[in-house]
N, C-alpha and C positions, 0 to 999 in steps of 0.2 A: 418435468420439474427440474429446476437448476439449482445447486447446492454452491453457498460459496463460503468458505472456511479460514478463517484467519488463525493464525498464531505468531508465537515471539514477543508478545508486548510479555513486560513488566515494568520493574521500579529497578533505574541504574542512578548512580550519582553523575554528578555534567563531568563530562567529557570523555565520558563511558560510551558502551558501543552496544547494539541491540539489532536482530533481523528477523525481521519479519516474514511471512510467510504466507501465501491464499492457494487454496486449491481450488478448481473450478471440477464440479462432477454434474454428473446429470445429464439430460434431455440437450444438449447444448451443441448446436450446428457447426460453427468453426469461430473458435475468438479472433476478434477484430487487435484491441488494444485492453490490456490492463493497466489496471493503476490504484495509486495508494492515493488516500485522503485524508481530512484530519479534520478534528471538530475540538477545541476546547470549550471547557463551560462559558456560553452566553456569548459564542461568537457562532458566526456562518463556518459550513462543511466546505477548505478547500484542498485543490490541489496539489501534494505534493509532488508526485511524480507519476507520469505516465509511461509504456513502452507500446510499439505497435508489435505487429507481428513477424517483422522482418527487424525489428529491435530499435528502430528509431526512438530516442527519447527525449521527454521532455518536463524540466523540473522545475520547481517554483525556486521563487531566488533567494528565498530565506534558507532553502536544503541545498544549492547549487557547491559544490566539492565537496559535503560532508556526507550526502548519502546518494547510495547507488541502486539503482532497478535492475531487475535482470529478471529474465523468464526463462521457463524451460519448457518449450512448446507440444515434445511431447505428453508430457504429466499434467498439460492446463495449469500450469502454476508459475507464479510472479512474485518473487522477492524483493525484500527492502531491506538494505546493508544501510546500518545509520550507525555516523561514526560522528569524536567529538562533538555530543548530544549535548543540551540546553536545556536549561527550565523553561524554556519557553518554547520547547520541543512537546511539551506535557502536553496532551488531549487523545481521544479515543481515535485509533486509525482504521479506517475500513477499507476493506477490498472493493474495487469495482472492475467487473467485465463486461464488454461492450462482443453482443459478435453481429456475425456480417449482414446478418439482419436488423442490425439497429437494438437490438432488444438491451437492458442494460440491467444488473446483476449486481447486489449490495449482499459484501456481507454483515454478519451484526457487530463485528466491532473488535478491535481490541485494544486494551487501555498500556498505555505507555506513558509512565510518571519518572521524570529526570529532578533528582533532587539538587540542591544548591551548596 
C-alpha cells in the first residue's frame, strides 16, 4: 500500500507566499515524476506543476515565475514554493506520484485559500 501526504495549505492574503509539501511512503517501487494539482469549486483537477526524477520540470502558465517545484529524491518527497499568490490561486491542491510502473498515487488534498 502507498501513502501520499500533503501539507502547507492554508489561508494567506494575495501576494503572500505558502509551501507545500507531499510525502510518498509505502510499498512504492521507484517515483517516476511528481506533481501538484489543483481543483477549485465546480471546475476540472489541473496541472500546476510537475518535476521528473532527474528534476525536469514543467508548470502550467497561470503558476510560470510565481511558484517553484522541487523534490528531494531521497525522502520521496516534492514541494511547492508559491510565491505572490492570488485569489484565483484558491482551490484544494493534491499530490500525485507516478512511479516506473505506471501506477499513479493521489493524495486527499489540501486546501489553500488566498484572500483579496
Amino acid at each position: 500500500q502507498v501513502h501520499v501526504v500533503e501539507s502547507g495549505g492554508g489561508l494567506v492574503q494575495a501576494g503572500g507566499s505558502l509551501r507545500l509539501s507531499c510525502v510518498a511512503s509505502g510499498s512504492i517501487i521507484r517515483i517516476s515524476t511528481m506533481g501538484w494539482y489543483r481543483q477549485a469549486p465546480g471546475k476540472q483537477r489541473d496541472l500546476v506543476a510537475a518535476i521528473t526524477s532527474v528534476g525536469s520540470t514543467n508548470y502550467a502558465d497561470s503558476v510560470k515565475g510565481r511558484f517553484t517545484i522541487s523534490r528531494d529524491n531521497a525522502k520521496n518527497t516534492v514541494y511547492l514554493q508559491m510565491n505572490s499568490l492570488k485569489p484565483e490561486d484558491t482551490a484544494v491542491y493534491y499530490c500525485n506520484v507516478k512511479d516506473i510502473v505506471s501506477r499513479t498515487f493521489w493524495g486527499q488534498g489540501t486546501q489553500v485559500t488566498v484572500s483579496s
